[in-house]
Backbone as ProteinMPNN parsed JSONL, in Angstrom:
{"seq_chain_A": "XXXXXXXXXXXXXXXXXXXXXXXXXXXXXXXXXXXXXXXXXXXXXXXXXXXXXXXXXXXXXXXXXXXXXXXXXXXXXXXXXXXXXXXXXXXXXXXXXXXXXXXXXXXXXXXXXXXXXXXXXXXXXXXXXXXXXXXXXXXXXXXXXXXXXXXXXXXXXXXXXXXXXXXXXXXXXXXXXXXXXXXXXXXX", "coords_chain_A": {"N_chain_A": [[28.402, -34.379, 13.605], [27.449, -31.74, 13.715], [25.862, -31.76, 11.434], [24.521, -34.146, 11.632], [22.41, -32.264, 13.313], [20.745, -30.609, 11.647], [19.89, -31.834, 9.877], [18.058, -33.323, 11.469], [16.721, -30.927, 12.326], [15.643, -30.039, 9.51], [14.163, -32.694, 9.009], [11.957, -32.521, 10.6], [10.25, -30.523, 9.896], [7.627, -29.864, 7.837], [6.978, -29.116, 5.413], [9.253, -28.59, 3.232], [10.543, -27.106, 0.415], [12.628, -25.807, -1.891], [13.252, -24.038, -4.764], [15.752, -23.151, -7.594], [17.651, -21.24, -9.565], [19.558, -21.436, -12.31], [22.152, -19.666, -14.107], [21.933, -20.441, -16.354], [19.214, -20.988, -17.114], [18.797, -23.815, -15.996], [17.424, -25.485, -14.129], [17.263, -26.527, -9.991], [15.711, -28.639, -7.562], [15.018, -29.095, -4.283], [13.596, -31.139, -2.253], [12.078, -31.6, 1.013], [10.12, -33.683, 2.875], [8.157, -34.614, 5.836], [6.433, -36.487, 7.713], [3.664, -35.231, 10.264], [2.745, -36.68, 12.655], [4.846, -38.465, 13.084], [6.811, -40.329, 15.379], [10.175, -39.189, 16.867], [12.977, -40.692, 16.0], [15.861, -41.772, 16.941], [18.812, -40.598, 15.727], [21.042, -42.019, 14.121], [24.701, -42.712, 13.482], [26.319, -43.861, 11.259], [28.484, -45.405, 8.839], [27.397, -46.883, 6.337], [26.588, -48.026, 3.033], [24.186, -47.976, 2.389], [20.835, -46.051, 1.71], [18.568, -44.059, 3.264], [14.931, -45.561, 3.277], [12.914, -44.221, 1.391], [10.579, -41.603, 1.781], [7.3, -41.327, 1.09], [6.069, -39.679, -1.734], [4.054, -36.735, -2.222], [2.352, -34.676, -4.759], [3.264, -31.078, -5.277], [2.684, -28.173, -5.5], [4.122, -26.197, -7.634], [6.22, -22.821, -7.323], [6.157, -20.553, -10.667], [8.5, -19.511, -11.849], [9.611, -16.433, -13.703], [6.958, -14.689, -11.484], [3.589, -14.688, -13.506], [2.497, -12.221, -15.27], [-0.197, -9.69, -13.61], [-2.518, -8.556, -15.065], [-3.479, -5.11, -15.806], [-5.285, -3.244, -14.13], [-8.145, -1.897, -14.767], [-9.405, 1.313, -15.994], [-10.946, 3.698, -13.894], [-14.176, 5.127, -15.053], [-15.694, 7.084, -13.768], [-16.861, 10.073, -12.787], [-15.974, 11.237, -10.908], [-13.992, 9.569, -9.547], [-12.335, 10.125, -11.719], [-11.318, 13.133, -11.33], [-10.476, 12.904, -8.625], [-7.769, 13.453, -5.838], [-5.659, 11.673, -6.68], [-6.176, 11.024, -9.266], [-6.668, 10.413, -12.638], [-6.953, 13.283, -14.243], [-6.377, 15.788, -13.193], [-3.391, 16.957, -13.284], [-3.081, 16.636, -15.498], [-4.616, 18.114, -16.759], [-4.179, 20.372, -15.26], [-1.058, 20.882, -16.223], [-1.534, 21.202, -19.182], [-3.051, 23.684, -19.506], [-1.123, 25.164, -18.497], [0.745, 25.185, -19.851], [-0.307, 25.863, -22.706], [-0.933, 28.583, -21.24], [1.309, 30.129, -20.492], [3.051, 29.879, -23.165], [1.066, 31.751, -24.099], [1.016, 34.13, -22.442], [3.67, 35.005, -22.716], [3.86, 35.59, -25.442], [2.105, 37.314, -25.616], [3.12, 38.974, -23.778], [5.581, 39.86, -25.558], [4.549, 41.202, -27.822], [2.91, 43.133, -27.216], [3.712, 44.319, -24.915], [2.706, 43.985, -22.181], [2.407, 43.175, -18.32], [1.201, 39.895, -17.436], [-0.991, 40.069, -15.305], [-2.192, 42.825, -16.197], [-2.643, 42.006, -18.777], [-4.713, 40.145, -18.181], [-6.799, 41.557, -17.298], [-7.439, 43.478, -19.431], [-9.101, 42.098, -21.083], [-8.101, 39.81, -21.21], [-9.412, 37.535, -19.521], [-11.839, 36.377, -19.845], [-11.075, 34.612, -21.725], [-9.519, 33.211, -20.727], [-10.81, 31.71, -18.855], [-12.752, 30.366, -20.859], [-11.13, 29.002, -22.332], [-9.991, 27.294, -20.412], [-12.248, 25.805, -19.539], [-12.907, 24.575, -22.068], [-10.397, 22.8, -23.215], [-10.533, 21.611, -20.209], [-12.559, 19.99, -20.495], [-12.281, 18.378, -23.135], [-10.17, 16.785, -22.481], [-11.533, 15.431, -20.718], [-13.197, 13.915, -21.408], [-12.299, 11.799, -23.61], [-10.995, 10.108, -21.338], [-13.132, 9.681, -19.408], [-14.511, 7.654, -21.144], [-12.654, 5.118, -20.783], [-10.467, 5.638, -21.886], [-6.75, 5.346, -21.8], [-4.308, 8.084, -21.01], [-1.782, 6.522, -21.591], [-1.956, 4.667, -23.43], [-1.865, 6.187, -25.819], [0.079, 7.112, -26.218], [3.086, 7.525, -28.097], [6.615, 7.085, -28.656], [8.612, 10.393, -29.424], [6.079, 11.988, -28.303], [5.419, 11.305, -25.56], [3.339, 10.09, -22.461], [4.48, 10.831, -20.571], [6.217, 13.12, -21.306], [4.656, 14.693, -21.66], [3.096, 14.826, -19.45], [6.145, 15.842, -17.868], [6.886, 18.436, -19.034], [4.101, 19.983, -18.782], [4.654, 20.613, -15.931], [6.798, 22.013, -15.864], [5.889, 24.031, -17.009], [3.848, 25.179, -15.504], [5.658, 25.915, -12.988], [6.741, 28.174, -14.598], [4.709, 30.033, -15.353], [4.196, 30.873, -12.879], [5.973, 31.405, -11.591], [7.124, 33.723, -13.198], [4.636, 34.953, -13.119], [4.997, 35.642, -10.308], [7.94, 37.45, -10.665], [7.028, 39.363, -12.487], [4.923, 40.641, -10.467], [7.38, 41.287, -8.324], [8.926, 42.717, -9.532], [7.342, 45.049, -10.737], [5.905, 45.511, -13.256], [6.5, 44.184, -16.348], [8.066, 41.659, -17.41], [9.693, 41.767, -19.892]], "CA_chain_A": [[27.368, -34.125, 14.571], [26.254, -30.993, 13.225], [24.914, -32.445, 10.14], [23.222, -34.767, 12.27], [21.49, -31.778, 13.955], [20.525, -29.917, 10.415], [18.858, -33.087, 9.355], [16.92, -33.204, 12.176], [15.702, -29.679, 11.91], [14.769, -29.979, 8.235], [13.187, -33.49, 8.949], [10.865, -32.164, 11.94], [9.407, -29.325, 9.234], [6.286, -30.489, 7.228], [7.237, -29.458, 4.091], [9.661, -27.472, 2.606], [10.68, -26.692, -1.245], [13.383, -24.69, -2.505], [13.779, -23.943, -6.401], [16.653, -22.214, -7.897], [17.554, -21.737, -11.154], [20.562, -21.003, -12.32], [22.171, -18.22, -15.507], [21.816, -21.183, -18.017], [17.931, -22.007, -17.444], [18.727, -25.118, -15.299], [17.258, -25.464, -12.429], [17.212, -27.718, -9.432], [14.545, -28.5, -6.701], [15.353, -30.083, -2.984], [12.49, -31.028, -1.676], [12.154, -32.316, 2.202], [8.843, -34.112, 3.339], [8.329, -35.189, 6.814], [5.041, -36.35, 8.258], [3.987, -34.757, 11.311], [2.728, -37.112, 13.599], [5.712, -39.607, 13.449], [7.555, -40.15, 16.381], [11.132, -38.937, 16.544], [13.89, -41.651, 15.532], [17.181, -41.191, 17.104], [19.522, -40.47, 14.597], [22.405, -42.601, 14.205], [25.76, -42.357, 12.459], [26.391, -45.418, 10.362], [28.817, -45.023, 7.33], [26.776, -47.959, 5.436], [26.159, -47.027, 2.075], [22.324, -48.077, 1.939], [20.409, -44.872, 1.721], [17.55, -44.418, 4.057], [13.89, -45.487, 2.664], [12.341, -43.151, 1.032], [9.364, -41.419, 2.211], [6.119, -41.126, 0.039], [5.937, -38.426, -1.977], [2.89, -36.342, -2.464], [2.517, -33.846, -5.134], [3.43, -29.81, -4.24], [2.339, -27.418, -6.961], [5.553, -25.074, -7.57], [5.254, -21.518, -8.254], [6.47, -20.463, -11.667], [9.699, -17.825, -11.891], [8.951, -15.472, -12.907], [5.037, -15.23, -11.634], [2.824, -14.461, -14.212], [2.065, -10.927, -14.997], [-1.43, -9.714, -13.222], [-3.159, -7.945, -15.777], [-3.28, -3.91, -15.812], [-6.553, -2.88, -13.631], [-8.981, -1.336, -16.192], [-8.963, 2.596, -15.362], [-12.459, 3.929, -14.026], [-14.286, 5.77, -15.521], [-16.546, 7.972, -12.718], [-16.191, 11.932, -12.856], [-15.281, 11.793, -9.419], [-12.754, 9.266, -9.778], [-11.097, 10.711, -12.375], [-10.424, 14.061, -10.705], [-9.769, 12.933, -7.415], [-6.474, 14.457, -6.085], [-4.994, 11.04, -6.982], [-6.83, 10.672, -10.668], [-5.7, 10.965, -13.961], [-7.318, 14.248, -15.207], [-6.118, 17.141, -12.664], [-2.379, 17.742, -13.013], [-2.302, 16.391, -16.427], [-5.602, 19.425, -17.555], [-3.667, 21.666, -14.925], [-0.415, 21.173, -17.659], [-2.305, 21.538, -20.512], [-3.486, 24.773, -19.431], [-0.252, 26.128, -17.725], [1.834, 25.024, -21.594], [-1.095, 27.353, -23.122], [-0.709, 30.052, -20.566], [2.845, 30.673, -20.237], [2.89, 30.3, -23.984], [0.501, 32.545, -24.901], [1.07, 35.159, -21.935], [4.838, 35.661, -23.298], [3.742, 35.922, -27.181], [1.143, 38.372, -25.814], [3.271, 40.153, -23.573], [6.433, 40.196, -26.507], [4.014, 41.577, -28.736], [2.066, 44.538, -26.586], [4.615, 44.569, -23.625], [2.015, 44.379, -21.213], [2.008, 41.951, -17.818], [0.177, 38.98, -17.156], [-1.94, 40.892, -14.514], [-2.522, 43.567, -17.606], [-3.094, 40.902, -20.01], [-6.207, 39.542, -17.877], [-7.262, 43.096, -16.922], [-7.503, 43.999, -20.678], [-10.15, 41.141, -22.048], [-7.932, 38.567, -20.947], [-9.808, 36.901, -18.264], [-13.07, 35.568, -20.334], [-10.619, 34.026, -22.877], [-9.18, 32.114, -19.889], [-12.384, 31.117, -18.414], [-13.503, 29.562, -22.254], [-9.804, 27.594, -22.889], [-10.264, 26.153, -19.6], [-13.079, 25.052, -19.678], [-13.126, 23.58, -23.726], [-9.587, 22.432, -22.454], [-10.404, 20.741, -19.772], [-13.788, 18.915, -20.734], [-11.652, 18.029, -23.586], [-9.244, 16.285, -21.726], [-12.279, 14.657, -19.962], [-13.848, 13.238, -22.64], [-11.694, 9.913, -23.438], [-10.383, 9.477, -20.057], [-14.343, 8.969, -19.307], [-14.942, 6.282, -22.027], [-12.424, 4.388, -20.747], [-9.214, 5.806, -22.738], [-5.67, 5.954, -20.64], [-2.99, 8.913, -22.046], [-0.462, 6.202, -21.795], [-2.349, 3.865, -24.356], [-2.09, 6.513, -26.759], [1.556, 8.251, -25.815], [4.506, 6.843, -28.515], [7.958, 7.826, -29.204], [8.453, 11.888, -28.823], [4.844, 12.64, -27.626], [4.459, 10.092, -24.545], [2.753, 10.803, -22.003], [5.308, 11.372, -19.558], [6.762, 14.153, -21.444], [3.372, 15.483, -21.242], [3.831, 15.414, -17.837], [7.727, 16.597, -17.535], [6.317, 20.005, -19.267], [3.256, 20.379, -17.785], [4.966, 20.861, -14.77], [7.678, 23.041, -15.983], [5.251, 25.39, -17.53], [3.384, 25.474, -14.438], [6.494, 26.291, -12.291], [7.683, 29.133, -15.421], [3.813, 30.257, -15.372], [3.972, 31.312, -11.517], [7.625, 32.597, -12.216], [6.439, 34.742, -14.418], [3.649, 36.031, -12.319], [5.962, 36.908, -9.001], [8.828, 38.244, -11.34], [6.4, 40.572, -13.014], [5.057, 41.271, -9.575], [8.3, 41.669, -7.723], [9.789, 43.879, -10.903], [6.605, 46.057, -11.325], [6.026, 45.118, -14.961], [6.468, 43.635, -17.683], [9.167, 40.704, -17.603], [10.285, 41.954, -20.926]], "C_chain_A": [[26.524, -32.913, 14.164], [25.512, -31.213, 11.843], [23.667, -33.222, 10.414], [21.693, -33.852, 13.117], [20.785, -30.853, 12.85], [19.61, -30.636, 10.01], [17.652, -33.064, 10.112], [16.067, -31.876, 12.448], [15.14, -29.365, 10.808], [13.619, -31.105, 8.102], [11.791, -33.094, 9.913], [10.066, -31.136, 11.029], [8.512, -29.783, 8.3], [6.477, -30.832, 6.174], [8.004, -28.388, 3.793], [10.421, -27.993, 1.052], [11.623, -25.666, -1.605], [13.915, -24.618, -4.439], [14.378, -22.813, -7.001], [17.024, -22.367, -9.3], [18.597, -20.697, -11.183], [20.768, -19.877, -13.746], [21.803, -19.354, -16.769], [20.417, -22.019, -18.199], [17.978, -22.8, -16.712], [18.834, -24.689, -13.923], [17.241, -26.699, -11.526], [16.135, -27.574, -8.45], [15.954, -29.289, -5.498], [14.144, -29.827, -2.426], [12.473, -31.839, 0.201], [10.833, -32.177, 2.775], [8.825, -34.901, 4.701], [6.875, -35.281, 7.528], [4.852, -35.821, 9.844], [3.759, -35.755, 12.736], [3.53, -38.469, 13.97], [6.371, -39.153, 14.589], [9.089, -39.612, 16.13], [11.981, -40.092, 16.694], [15.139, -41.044, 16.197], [18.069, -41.351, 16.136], [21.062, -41.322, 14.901], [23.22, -42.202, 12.932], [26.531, -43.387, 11.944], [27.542, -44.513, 8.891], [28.183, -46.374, 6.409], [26.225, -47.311, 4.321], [24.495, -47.584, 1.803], [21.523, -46.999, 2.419], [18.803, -45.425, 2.834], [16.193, -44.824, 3.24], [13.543, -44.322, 2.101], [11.297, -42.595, 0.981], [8.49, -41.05, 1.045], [5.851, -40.115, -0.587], [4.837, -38.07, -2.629], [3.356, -34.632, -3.666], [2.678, -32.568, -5.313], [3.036, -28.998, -5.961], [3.574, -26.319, -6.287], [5.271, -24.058, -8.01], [6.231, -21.535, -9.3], [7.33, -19.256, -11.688], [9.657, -17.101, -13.427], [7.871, -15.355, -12.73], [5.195, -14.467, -13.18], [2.748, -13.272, -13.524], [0.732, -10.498, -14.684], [-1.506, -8.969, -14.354], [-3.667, -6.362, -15.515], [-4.983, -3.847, -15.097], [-6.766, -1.939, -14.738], [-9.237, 0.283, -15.118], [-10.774, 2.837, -14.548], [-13.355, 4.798, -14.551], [-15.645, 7.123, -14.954], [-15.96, 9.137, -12.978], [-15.64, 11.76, -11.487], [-13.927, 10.84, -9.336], [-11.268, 9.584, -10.802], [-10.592, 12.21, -12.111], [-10.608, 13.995, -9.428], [-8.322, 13.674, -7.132], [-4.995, 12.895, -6.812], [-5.417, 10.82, -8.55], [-5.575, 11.274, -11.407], [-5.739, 11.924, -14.706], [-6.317, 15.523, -14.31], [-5.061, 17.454, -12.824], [-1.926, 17.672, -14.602], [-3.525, 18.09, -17.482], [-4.66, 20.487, -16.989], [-2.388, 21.792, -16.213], [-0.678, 21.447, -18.497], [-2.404, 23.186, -20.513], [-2.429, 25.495, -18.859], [0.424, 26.006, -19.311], [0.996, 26.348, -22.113], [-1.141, 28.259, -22.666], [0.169, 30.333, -20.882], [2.661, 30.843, -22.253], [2.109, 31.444, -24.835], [0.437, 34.072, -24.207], [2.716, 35.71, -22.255], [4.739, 35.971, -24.921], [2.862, 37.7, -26.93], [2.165, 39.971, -24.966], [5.058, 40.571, -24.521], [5.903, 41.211, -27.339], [2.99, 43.378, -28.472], [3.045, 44.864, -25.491], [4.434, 45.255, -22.178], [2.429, 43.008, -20.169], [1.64, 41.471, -17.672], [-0.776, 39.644, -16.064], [-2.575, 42.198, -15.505], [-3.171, 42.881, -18.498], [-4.917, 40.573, -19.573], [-6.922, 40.657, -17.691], [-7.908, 43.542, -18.685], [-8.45, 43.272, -21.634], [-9.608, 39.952, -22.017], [-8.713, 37.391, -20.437], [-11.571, 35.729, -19.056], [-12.702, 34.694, -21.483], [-10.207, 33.253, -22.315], [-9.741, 31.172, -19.719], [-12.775, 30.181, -19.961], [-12.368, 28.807, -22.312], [-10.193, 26.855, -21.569], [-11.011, 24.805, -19.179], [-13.183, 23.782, -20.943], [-11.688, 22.521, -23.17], [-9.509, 21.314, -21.407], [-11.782, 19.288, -19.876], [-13.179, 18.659, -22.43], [-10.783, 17.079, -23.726], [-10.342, 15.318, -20.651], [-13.154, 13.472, -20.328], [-13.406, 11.463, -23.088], [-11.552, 9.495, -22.414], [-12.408, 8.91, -19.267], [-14.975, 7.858, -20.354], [-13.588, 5.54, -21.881], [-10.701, 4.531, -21.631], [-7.787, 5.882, -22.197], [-5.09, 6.848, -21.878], [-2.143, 7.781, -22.187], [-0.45, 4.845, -23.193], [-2.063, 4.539, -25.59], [-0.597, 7.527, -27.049], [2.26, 7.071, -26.522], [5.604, 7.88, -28.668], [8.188, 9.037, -28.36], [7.379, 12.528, -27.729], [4.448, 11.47, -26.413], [3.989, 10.956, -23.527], [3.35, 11.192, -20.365], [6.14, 12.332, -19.965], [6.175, 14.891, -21.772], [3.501, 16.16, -20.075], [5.066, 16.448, -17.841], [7.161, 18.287, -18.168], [5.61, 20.328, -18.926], [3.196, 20.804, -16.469], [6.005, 22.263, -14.85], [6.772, 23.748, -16.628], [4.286, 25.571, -16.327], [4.412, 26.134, -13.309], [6.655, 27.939, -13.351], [6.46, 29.744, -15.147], [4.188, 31.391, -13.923], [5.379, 32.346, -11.016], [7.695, 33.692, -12.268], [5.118, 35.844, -13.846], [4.263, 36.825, -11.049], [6.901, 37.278, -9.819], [8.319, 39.317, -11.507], [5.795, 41.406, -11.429], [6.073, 42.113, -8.496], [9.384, 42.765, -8.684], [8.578, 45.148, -10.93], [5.829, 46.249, -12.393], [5.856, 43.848, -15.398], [7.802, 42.47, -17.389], [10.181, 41.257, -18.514], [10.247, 43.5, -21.404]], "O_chain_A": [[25.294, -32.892, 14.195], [24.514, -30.582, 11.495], [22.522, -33.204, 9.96], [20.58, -34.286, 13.411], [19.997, -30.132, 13.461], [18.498, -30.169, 9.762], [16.518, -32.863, 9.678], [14.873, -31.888, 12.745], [14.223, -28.543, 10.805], [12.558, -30.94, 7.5], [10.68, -33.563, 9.665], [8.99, -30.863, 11.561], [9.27, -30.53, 7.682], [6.388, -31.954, 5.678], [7.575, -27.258, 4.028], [10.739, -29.15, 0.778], [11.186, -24.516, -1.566], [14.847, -25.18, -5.013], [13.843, -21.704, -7.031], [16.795, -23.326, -10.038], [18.699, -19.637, -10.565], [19.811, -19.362, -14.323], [21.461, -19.041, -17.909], [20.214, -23.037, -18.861], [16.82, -22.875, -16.302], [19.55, -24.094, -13.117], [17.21, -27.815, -12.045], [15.575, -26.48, -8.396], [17.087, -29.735, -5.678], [13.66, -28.731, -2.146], [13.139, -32.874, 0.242], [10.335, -31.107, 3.125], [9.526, -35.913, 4.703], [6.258, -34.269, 7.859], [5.792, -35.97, 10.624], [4.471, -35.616, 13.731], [3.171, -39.321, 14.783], [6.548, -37.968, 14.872], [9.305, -39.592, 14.918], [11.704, -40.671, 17.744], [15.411, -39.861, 15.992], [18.068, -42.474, 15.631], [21.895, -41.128, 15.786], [22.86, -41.68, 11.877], [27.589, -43.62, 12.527], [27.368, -43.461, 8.275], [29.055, -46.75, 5.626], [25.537, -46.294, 4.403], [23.902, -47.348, 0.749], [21.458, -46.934, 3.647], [18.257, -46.507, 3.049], [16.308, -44.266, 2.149], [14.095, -43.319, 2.553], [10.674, -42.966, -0.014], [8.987, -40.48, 0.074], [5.198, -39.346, 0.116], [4.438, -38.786, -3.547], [4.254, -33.813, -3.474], [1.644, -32.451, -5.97], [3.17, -29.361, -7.13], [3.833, -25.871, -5.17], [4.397, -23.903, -8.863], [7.17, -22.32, -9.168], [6.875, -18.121, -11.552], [9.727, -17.975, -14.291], [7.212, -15.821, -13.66], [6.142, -13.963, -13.783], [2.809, -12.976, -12.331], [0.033, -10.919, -15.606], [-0.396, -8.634, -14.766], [-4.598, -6.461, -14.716], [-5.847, -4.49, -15.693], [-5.931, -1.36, -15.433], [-9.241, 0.334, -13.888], [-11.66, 2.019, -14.793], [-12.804, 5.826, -14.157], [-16.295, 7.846, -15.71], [-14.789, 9.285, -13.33], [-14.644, 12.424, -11.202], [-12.853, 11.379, -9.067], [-10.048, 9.431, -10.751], [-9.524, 12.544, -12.623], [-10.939, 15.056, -8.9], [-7.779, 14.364, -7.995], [-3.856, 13.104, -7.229], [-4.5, 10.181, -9.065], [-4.534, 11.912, -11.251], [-5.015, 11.979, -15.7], [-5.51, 16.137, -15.007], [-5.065, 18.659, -12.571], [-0.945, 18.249, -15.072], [-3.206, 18.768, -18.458], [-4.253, 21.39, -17.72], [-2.571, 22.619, -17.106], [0.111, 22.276, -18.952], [-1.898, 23.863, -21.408], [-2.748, 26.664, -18.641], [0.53, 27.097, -19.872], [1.384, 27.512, -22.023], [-1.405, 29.193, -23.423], [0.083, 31.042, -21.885], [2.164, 31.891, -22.668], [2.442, 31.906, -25.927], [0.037, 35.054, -24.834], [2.936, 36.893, -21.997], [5.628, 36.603, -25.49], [2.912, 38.734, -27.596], [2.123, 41.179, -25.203], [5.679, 41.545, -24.095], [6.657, 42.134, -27.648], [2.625, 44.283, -29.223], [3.029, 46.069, -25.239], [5.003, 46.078, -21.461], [2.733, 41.941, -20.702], [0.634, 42.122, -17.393], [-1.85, 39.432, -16.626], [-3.774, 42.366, -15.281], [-4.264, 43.226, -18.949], [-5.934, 40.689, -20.258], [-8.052, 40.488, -18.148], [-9.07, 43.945, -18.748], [-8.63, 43.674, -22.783], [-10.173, 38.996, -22.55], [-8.596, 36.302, -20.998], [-12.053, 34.664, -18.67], [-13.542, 34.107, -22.164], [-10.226, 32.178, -22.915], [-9.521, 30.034, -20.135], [-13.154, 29.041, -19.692], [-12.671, 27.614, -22.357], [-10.738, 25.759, -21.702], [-10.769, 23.66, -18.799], [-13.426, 22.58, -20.833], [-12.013, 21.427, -22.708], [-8.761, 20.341, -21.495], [-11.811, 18.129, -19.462], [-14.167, 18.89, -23.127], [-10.541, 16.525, -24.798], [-9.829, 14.539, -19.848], [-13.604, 12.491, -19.736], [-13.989, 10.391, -22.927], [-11.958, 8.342, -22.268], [-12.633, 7.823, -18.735], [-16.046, 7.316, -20.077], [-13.187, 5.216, -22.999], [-9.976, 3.566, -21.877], [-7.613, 7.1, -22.136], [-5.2, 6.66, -23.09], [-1.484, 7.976, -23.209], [0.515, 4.296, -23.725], [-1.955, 3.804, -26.572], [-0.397, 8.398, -27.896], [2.253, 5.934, -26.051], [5.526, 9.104, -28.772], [8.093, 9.065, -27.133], [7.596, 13.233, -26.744], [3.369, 10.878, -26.381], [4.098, 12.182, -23.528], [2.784, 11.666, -19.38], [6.981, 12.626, -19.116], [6.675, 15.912, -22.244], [3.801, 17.298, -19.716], [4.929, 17.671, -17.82], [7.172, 19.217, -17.363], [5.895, 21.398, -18.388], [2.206, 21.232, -15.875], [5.979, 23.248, -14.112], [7.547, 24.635, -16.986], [3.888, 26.728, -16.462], [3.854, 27.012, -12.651], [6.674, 28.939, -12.633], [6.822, 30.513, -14.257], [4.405, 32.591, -14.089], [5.606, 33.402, -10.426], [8.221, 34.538, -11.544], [4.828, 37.015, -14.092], [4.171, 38.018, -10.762], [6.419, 38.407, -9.725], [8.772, 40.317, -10.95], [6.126, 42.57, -11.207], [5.799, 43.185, -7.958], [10.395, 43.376, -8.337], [9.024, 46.269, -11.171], [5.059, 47.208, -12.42], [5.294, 42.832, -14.989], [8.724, 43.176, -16.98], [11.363, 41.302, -18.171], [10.811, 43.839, -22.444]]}, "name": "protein", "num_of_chains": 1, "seq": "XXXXXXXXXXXXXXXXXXXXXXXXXXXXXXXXXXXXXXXXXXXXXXXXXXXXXXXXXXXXXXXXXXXXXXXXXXXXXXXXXXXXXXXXXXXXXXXXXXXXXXXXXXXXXXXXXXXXXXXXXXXXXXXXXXXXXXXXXXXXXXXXXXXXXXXXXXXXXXXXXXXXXXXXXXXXXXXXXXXXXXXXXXXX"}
């Protein structure tokens, strides 16, 4: 009896399709077609082995496992879209320029054993102002004709371990500036 009531809830549904596919490639379909404006049939329970007619079958387009891959949206190439706060230029120029800071404000202050607030005080500050700039219209340059970093990131140098440092020298950067503030000095 409950078989009989299973049947009748899959036959009453328009159309349904299930395709599964198993670990060895082989798959199976079950398909169940039921027109809608037939009347309902009372279902009887016969063990006779003559299978019921078989209703007309119309063709169902199946989707394909796995879909098809959409195709990578093409980047844009607007100044304003590319340093939006979501774009691809601002955190990857801000890294750029925090790797070259921190690097070059611990060589400078190893070497004179002055602090980064000293450093810019001393003729620093217009040497900033020029890397930043070359730096970041540098960095602006392909990504406006259409270039992604990740097209051009292999192996060692990708461009997510662009990222991963660009961030940690931005964190060591700011470090480095309250240390020296909260010490007085010099780090070193």
């Amino acid at each position: 009896m409950a078989t009989a009531s299973v049947n009748h809830s899959i036959l009453t549904n328009r159309v349904t399709l299930v395709q599964t596919q198993t670990r060895k490639n082989a798959s199976f379909r079950v398909r169940c077609m039921a027109e809608e404006e037939k009347p309902q049939q009372p279902m009887t329970t016969s063990n006779s082995t003559n299978p019921p007619p078989a209703a007309p079958q119309t063709p169902i387009a199946t989707p394909t496992f796995p879909p098809p891959r959409a195709a990578p949206e093409k980047m844009s190439t607007k100044l304003n879209d590319l340093l939006a706060f979501s774009g691809p230029a601002p955190e990857r120029i801000n890294g750029r320029l925090a790797m070259i800071g921190f690097v070059a404000a611990m060589g400078v202050e190893l070497a004179r054993g002055t602090d980064v607030a000293a450093q810019l005080a001393d003729g620093g500050l217009p040497w900033f102002v020029i890397t930043s700039v070359v730096l970041s219209v540098a960095s602006l340059i392909p990504l406006s004709q259409g270039v992604s970093v990740e097209s051009k990131s292999k192996g060692l140098m990708s461009s997510s371990a662009e990222m991963l440092n660009g961030r940690v020298a931005m964190l060591g950067l700011v470090a480095l500036v309250l240390t020296e503030a909260a010490k007085g000095g010099a780090l070193i």
